[in-house]
N, CA, C and O of each residue as an XYZ file, in Angstrom:
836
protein
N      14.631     -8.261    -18.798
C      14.212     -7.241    -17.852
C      13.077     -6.427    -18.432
O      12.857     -6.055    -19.585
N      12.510     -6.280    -17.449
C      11.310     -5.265    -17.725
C      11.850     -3.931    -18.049
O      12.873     -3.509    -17.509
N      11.061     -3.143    -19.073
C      11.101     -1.586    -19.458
C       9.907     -0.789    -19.172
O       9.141     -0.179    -19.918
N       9.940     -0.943    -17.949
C       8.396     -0.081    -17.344
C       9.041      1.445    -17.349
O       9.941      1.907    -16.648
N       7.999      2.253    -18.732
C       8.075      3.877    -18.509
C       8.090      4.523    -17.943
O       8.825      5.510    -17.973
N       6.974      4.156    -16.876
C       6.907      5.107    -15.524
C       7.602      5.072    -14.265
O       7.096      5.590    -13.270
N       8.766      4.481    -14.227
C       9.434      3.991    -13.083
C      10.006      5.307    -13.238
O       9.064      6.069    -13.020
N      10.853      5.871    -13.451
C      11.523      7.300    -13.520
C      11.429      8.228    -14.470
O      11.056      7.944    -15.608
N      11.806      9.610    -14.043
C      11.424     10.293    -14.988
C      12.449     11.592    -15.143
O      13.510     11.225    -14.639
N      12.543     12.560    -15.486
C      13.161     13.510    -15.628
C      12.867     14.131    -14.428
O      13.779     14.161    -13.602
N      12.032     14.526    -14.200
C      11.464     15.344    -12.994
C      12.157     14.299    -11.547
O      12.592     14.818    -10.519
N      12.124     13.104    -11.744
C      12.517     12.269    -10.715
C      13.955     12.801    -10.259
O      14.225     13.049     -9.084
N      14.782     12.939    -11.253
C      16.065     13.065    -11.100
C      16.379     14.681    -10.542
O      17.073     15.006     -9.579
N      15.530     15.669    -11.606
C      15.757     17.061    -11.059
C      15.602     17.363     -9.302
O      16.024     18.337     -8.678
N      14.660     15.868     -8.658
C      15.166     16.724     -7.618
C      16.153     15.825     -6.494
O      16.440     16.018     -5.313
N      16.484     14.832     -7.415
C      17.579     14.667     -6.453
C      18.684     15.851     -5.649
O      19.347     16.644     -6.318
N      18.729     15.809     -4.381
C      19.173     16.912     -3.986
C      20.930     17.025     -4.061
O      21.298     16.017     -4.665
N      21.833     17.658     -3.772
C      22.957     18.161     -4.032
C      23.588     18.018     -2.394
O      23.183     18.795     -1.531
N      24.476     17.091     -2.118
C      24.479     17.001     -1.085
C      24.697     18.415     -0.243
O      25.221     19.432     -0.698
N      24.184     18.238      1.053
C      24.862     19.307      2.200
C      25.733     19.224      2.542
O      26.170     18.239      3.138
N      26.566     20.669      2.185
C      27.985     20.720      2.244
C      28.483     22.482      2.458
O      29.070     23.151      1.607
N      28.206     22.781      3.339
C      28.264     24.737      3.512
C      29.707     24.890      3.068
O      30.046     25.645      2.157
N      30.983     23.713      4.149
C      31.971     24.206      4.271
C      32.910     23.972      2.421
O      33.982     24.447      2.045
N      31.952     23.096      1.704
C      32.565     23.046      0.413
C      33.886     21.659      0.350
O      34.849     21.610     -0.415
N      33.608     20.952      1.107
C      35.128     20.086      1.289
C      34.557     18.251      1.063
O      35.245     17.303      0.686
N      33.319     18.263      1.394
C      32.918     16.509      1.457
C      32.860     16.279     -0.162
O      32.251     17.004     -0.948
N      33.678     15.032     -0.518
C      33.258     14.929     -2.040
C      31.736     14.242     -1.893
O      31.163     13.703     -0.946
N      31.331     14.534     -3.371
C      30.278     14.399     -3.855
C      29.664     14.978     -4.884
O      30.312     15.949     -5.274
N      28.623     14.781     -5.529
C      27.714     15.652     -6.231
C      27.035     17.173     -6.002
O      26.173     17.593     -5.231
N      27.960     17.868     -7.193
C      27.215     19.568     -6.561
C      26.354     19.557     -7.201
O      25.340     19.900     -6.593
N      26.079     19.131     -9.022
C      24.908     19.729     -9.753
C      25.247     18.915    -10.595
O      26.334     18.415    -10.884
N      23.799     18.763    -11.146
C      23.411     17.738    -12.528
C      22.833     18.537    -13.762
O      22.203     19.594    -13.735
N      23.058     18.073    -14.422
C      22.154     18.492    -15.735
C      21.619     17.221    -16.819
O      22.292     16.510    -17.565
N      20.434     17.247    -16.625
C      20.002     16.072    -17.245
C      20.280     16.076    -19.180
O      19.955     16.975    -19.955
N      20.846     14.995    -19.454
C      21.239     15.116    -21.073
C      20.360     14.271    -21.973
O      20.177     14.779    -23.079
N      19.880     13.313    -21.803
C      18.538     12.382    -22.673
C      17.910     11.684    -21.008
O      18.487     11.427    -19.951
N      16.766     11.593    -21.375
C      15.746     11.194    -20.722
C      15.074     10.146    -21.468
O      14.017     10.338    -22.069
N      15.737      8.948    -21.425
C      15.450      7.715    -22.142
C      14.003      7.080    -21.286
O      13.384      7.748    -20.457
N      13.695      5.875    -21.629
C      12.509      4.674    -21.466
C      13.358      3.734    -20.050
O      12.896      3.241    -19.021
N      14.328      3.778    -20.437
C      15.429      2.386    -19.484
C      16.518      3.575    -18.733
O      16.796      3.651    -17.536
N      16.869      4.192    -19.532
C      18.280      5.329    -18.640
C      18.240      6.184    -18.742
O      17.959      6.512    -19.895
N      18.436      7.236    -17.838
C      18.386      8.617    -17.876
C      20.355      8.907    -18.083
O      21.237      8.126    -17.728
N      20.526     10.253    -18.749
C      21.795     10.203    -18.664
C      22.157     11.885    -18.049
O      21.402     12.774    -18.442
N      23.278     12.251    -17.125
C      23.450     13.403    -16.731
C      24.664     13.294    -16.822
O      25.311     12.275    -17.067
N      25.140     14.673    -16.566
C      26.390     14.901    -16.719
C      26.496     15.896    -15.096
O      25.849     16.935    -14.964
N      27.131     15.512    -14.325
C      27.153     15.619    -12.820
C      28.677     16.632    -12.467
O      29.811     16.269    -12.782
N      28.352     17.887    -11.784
C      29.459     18.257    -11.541
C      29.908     17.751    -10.173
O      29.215     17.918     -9.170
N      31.273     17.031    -10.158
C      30.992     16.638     -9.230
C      32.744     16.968     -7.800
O      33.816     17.243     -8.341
N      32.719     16.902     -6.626
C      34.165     17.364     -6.015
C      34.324     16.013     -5.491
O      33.640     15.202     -4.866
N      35.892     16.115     -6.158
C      36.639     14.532     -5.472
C      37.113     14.920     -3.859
O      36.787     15.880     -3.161
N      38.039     13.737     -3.570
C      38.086     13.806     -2.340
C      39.460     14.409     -1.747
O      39.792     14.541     -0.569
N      40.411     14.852     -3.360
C      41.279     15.970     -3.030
C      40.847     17.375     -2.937
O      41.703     18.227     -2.696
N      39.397     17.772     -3.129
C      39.087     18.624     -3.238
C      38.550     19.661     -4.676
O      37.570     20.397     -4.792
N      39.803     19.285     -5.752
C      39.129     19.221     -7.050
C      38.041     18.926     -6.997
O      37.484     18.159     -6.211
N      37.367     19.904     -8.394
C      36.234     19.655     -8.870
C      36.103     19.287    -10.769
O      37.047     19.834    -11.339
N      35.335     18.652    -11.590
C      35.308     18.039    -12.391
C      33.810     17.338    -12.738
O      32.998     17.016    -11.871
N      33.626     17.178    -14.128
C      32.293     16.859    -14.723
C      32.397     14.818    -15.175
O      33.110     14.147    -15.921
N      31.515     14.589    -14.439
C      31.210     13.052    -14.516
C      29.987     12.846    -15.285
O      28.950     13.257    -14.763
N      29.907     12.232    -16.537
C      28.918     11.573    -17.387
C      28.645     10.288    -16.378
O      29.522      9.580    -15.884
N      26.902     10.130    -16.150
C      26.264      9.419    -14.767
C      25.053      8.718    -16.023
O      24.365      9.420    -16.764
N      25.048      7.599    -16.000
C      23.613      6.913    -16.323
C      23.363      6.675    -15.319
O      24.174      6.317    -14.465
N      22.130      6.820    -15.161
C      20.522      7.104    -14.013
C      19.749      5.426    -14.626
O      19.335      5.105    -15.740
N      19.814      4.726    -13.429
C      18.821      3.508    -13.623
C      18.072      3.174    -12.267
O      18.575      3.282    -11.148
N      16.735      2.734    -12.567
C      16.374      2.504    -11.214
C      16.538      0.935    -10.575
O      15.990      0.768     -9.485
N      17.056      0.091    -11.007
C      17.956     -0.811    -10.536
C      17.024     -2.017    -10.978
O      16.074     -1.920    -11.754
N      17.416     -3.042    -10.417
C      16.361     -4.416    -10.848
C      16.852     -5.019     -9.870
O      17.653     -4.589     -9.040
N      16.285     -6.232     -9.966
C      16.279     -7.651     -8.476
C      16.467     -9.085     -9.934
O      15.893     -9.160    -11.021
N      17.326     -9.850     -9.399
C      17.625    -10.860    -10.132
C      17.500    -12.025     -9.418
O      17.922    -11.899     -8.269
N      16.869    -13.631     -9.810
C      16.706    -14.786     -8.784
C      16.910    -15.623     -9.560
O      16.514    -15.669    -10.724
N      17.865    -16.738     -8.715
C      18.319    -17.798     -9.227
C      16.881    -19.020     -9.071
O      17.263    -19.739     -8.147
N      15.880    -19.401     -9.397
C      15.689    -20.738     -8.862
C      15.947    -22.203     -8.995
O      16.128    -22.968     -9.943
N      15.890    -22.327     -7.485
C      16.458    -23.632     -7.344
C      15.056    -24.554     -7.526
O      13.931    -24.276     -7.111
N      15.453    -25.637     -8.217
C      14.304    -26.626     -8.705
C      13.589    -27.833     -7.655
O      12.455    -28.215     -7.368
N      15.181    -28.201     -7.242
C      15.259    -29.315     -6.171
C      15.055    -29.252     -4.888
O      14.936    -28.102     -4.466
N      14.951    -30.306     -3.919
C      15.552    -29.916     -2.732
C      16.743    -28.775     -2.215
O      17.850    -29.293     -2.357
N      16.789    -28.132     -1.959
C      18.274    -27.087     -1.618
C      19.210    -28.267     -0.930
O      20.256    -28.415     -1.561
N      19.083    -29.110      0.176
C      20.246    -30.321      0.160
C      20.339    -31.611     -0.353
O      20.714    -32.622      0.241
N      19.809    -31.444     -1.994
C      19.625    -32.269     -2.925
C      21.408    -32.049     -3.275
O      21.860    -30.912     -3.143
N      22.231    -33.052     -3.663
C      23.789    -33.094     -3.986
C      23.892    -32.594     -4.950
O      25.037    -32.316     -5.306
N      22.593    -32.189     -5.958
C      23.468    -31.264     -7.262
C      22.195    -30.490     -7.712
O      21.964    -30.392     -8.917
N      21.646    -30.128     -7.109
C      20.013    -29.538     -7.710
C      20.283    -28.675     -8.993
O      21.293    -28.023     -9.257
N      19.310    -28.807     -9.611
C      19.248    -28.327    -10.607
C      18.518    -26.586    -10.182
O      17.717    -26.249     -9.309
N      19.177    -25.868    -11.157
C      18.519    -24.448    -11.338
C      17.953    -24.059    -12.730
O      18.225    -24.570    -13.816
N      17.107    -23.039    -12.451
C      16.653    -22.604    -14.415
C      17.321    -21.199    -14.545
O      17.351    -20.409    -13.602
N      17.790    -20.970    -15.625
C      18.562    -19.945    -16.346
C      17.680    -19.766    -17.397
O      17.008    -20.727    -17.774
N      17.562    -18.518    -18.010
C      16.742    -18.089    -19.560
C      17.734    -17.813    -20.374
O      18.789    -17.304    -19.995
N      17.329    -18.296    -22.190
C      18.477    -17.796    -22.499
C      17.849    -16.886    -23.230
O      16.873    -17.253    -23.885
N      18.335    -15.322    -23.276
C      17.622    -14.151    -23.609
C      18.474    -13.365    -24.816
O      19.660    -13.101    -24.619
N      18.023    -13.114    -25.685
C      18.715    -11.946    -26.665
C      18.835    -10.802    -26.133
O      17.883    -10.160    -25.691
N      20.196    -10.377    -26.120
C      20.476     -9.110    -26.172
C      21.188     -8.402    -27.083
O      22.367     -8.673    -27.315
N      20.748     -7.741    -27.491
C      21.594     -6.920    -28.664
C      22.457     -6.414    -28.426
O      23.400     -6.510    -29.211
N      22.631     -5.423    -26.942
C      23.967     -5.330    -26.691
C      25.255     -6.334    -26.576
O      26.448     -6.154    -26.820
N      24.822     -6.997    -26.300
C      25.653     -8.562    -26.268
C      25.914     -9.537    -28.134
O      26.396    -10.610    -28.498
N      25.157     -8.168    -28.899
C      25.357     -9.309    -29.985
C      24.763    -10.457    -30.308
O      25.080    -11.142    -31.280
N      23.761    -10.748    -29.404
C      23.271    -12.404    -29.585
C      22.924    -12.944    -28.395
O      22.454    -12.066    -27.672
N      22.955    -14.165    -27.799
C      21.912    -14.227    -26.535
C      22.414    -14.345    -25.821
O      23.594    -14.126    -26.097
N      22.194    -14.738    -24.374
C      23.272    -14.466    -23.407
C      22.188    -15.366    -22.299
O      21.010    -15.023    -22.199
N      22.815    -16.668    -21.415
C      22.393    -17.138    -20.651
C      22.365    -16.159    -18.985
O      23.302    -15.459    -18.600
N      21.317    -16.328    -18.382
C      21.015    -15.208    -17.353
C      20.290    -16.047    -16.399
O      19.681    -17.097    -16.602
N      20.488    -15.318    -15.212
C      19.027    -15.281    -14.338
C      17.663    -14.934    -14.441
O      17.678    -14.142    -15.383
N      16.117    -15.063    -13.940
C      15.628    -14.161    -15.052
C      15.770    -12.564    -13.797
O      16.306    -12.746    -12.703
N      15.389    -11.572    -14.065
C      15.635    -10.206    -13.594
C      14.945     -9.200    -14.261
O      14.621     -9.400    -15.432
N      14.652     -8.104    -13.687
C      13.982     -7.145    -14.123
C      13.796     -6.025    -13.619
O      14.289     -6.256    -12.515
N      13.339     -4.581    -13.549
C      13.141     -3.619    -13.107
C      12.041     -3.349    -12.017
O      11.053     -4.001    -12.356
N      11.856     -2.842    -11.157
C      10.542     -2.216    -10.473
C       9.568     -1.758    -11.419
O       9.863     -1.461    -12.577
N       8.444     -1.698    -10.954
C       7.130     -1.340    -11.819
C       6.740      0.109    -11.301
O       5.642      0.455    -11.737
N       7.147      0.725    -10.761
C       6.962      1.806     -9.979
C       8.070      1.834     -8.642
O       8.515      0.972     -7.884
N       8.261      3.378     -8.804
C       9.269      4.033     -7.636
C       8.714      3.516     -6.040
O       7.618      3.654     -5.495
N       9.855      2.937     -5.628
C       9.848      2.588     -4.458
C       8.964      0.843     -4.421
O       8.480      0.417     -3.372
N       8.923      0.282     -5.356
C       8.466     -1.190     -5.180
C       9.553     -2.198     -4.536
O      10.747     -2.146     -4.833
N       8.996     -3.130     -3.609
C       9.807     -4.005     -2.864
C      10.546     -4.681     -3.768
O      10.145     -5.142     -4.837
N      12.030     -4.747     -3.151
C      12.702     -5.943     -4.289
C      12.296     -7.238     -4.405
O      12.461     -7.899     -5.431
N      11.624     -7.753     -3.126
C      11.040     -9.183     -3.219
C      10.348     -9.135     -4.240
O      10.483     -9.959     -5.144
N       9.109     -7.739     -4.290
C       7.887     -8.290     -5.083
C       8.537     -8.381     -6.591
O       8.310     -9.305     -7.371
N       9.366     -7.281     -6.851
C       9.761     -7.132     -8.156
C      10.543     -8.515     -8.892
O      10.449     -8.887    -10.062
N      11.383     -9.153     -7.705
C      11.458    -10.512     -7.952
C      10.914    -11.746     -8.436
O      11.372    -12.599     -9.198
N       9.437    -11.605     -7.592
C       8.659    -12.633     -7.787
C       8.060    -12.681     -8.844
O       7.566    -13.726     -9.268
N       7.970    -10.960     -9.774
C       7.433    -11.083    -10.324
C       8.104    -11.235    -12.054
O       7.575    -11.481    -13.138
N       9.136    -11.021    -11.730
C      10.019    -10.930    -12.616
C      10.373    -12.686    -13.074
O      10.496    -13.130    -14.215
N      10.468    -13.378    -11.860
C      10.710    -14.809    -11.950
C       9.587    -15.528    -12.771
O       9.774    -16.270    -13.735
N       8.541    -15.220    -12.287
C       7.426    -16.117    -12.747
C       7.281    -15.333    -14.319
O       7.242    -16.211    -15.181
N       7.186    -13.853    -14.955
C       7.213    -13.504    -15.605
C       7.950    -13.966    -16.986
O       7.395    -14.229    -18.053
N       9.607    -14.004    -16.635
C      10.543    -14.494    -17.773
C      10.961    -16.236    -17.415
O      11.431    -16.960    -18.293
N      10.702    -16.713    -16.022
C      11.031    -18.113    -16.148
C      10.038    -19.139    -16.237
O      10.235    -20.258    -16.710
N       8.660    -18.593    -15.628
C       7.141    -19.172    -15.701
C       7.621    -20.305    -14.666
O       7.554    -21.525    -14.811
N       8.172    -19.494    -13.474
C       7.969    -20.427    -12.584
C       7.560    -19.788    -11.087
O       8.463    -18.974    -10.895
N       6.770    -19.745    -10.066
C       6.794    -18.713     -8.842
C       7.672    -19.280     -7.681
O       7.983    -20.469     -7.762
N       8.063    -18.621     -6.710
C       8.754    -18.844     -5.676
C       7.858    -18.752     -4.531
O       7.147    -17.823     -4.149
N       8.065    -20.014     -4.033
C       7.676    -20.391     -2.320
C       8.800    -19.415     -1.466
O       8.334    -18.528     -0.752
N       9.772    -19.529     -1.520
C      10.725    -18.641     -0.765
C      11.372    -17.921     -1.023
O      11.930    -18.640     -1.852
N      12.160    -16.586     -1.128
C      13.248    -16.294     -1.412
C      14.290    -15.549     -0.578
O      14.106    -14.619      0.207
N      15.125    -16.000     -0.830
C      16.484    -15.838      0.024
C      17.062    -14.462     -0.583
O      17.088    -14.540     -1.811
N      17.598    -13.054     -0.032
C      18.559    -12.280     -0.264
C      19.853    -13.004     -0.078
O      20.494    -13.618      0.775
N      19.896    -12.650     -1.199
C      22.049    -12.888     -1.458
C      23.405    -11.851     -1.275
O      24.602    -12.053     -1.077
N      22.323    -10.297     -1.500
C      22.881     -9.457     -1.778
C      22.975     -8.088     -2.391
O      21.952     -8.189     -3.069
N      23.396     -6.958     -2.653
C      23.338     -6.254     -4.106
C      24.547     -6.304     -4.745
O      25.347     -7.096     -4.248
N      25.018     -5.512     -5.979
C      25.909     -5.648     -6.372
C      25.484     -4.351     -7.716
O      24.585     -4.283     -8.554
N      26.582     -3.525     -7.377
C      26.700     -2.330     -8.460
C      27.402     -2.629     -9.798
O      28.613     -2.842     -9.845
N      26.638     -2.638    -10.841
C      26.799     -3.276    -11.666
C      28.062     -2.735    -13.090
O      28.592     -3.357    -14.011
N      28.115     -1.476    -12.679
C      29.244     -1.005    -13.505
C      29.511      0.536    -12.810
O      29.298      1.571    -13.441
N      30.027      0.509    -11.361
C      30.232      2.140    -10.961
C      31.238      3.196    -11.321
O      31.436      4.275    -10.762
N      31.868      2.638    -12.428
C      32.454      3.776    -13.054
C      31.394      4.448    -13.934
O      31.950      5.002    -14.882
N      30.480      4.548    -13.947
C      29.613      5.463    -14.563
C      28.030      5.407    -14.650
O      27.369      6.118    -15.407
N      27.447      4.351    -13.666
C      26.186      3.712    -13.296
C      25.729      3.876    -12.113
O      26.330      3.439    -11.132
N      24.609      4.524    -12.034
C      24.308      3.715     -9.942
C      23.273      2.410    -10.269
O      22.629      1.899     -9.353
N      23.191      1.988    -11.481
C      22.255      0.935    -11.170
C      22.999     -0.250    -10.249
O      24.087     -0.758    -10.520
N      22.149     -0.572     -9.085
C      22.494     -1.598     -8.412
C      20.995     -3.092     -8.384
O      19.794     -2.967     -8.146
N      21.823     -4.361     -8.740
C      21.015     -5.069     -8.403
C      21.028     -5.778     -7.234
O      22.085     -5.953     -6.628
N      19.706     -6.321     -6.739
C      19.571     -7.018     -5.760
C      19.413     -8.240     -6.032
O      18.655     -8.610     -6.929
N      20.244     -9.206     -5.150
C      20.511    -10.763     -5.696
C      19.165    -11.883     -4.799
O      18.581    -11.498     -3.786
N      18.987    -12.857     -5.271
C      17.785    -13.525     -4.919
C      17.924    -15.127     -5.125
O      17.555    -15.142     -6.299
N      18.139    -16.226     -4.884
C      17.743    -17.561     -4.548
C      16.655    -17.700     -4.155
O      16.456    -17.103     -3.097
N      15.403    -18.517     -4.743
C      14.339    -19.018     -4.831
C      14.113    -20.366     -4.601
O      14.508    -21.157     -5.458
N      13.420    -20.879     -3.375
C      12.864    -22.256     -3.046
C      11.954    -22.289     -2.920
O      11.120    -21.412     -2.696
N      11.880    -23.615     -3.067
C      10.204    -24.388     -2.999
C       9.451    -23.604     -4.031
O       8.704    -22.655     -3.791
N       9.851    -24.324     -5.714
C       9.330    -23.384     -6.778
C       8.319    -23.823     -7.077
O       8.028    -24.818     -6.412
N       7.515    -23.499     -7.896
C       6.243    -24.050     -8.613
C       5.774    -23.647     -9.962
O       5.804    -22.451    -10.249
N       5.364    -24.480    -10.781
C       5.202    -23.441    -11.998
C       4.019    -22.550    -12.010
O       2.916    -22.645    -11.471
N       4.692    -21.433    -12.969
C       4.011    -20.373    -13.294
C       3.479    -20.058    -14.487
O       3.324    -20.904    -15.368
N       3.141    -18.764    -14.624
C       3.012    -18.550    -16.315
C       3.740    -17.303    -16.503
O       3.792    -16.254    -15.861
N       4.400    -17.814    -17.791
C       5.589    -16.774    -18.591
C       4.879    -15.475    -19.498
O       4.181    -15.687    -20.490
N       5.105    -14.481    -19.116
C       4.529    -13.367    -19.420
C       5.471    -12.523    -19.968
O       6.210    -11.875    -19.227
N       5.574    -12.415    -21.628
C       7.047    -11.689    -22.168
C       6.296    -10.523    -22.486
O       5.082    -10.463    -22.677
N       7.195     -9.530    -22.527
C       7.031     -8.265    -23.082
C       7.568     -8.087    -25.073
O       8.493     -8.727    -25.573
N       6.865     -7.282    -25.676
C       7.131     -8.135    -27.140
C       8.280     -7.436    -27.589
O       8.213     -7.000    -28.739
N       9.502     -7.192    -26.834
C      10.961     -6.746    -26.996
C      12.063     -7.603    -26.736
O      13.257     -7.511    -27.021
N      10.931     -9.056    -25.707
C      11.856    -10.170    -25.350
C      11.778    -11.312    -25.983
O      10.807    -11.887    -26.475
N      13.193    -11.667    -25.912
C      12.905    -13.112    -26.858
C      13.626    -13.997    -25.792
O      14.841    -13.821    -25.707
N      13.028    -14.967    -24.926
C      13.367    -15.616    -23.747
C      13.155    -17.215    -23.715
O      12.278    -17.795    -24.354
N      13.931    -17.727    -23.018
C      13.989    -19.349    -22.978
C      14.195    -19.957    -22.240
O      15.309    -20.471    -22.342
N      13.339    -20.381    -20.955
C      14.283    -21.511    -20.290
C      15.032    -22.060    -20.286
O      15.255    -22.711    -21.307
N      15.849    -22.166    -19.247
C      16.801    -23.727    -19.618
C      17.363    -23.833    -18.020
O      17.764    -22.973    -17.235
N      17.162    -25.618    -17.897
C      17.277    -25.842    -16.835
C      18.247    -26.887    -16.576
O      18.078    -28.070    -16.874
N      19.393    -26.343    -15.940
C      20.947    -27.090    -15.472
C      20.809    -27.786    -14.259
O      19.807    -27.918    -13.556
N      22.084    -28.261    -14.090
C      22.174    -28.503    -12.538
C      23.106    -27.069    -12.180
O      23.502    -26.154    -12.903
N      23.209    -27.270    -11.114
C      24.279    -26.141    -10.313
C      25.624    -26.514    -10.257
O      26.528    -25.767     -9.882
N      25.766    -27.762    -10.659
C      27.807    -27.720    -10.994
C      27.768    -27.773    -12.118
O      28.885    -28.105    -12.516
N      26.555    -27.517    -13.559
C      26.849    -27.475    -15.072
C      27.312    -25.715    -15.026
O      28.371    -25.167    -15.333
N      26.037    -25.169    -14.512
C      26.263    -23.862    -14.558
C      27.595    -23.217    -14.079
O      28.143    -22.347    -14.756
N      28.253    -23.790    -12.556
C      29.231    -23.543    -12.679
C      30.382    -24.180    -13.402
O      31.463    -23.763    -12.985
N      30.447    -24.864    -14.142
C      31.584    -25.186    -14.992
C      31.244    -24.642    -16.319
O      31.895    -24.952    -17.317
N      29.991    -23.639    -16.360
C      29.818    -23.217    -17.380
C      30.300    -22.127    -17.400
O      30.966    -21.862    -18.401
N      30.144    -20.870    -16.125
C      31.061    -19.682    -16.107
C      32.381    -19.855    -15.891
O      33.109    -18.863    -15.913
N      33.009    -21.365    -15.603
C      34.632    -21.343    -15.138
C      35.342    -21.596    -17.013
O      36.513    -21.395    -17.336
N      33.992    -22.160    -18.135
C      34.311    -22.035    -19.458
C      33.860    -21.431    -20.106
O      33.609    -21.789    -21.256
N      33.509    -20.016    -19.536
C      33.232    -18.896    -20.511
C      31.925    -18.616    -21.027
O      31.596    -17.539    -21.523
N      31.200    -19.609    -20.895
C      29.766    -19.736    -21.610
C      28.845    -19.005    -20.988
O      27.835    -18.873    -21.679
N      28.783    -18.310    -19.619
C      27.987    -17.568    -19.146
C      28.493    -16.635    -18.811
O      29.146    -16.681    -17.769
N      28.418    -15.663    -19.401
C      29.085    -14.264    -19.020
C      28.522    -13.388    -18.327
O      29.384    -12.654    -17.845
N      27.348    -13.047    -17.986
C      26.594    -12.155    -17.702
C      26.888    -11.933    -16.079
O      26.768    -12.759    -15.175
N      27.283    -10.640    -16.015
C      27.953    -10.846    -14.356
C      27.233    -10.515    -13.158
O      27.825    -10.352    -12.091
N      25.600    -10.373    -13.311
C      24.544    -10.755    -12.655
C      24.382    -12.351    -12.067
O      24.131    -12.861    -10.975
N      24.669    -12.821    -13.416
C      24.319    -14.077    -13.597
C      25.348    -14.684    -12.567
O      24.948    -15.105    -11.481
N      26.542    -14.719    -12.887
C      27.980    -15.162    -12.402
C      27.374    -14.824    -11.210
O      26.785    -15.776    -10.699
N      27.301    -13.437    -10.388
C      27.399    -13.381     -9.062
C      26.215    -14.552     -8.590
O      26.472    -15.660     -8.121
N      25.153    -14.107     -8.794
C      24.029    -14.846     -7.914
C      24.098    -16.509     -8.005
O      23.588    -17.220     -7.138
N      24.759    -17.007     -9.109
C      25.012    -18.174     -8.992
C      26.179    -18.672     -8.003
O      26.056    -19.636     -7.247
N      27.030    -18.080     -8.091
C      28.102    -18.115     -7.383
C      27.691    -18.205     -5.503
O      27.799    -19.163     -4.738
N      27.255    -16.932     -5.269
C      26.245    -16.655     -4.194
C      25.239    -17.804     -3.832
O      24.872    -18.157     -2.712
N      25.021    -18.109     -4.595
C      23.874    -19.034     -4.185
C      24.322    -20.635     -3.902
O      23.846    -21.378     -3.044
N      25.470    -20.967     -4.964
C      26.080    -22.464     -4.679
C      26.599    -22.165     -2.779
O      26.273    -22.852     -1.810
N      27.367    -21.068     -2.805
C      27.665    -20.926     -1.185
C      27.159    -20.935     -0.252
O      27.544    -21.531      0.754
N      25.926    -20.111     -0.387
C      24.430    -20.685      0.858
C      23.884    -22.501      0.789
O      23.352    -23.253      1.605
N      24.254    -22.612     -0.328
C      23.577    -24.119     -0.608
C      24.890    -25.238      0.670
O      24.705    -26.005      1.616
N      26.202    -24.666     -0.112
C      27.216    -25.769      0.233
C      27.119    -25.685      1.820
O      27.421    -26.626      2.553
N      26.636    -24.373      2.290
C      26.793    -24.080      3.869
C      25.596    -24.530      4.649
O      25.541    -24.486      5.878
N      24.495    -25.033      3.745
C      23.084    -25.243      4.688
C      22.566    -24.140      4.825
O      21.363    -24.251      5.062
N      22.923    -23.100      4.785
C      22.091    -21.787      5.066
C      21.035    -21.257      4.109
O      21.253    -20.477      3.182
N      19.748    -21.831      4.486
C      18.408    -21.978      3.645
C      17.477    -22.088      4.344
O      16.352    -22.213      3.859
């Protein structure tokens, strides 16, 4: 994923507003206080009212989300098409971790398509003729709003791979029943990854392309 600086900022967050609420009773967010103002996450600590009415302080990482795409290599009603996966280091992970490729917006308010396309051709060096929405999916909401947006890619073509010098990235190109017998044995963990593959064998098995 991309680490574009200027996608958010401190100031971005200060004015997120506090919902409207005169009578004091809708849960939600009353007030934030911003605690590090990172490159990738902002972190606050949110006062916030549940939906018994209590009120209570929630630690919130602030992300501005990313778009993730599977592409498909083959025909889409090819009997086992192959897809490309990167295999990427992550340090949080300890070591590398097979993925989709995915990435951040380049600026507030950029289309998820474009951020897709560009993200694809970027970490897989391949571009997309089409792409299909799959979905979003909130990626850890006990304490995140980052949400990604899911993506299947047809009619691919190659591209050129454009790393940022924090990534260490790799193609690799399966079929679509390796990959899934690869998350049903553990080998792909990444639960980006899992969903959109998952997502995507189901549009395939249904014709819906």
């Amino acid at each position: 994923m991309k680490n574009s600086p200027d996608v958010l900022t401190a100031a971005d967050f200060a004015r997120i507003p506090a919902p409207v609420d005169p009578e004091g009773t809708e849960p939600g967010r009353i007030e934030s206080r911003l605690v590090h103002d990172g490159r990738v996450v902002h972190l606050t600590v949110d006062r916030v009212r549940f939906p018994d009415g209590s009120t209570g302080e929630l630690e919130m990482v602030r992300h501005s989300g990313a778009a993730a795409v599977l592409p498909v290599l083959d025909a889409p009603d090819a009997p086992d098409p192959r897809v490309l996966l990167v295999r990427q280091y992550r340090y949080a992970a300890d070591g590398y971790l097979l993925e989709v490729p995915a990435g951040r917006p380049q600026r507030p308010g950029e289309e998820w398509e474009i951020c897709a396309r560009r993200e694809l051709e970027e970490e897989g060096a391949v571009r997309a003729g089409r792409l299909i929405h799959l979905g979003a999916i909130y990626t850890t909401p006990g304490f995140t709003d980052e949400r990604i947006h899911l993506y299947m890619a047809l009619d691919v073509t190659p591209g050129t791979q454009a790393l940022d010098a924090d990534e260490f990235v790799e193609p690799v190109v399966l079929t679509l029943s390796d990959a899934l017998a690869r998350i049903r044995g553990g080998e792909i963990v990444d639960a980006k990854t899992i969903c959109t593959i998952h997502l995507a064998a189901q549009r395939l098995s249904a014709g819906l392309y």
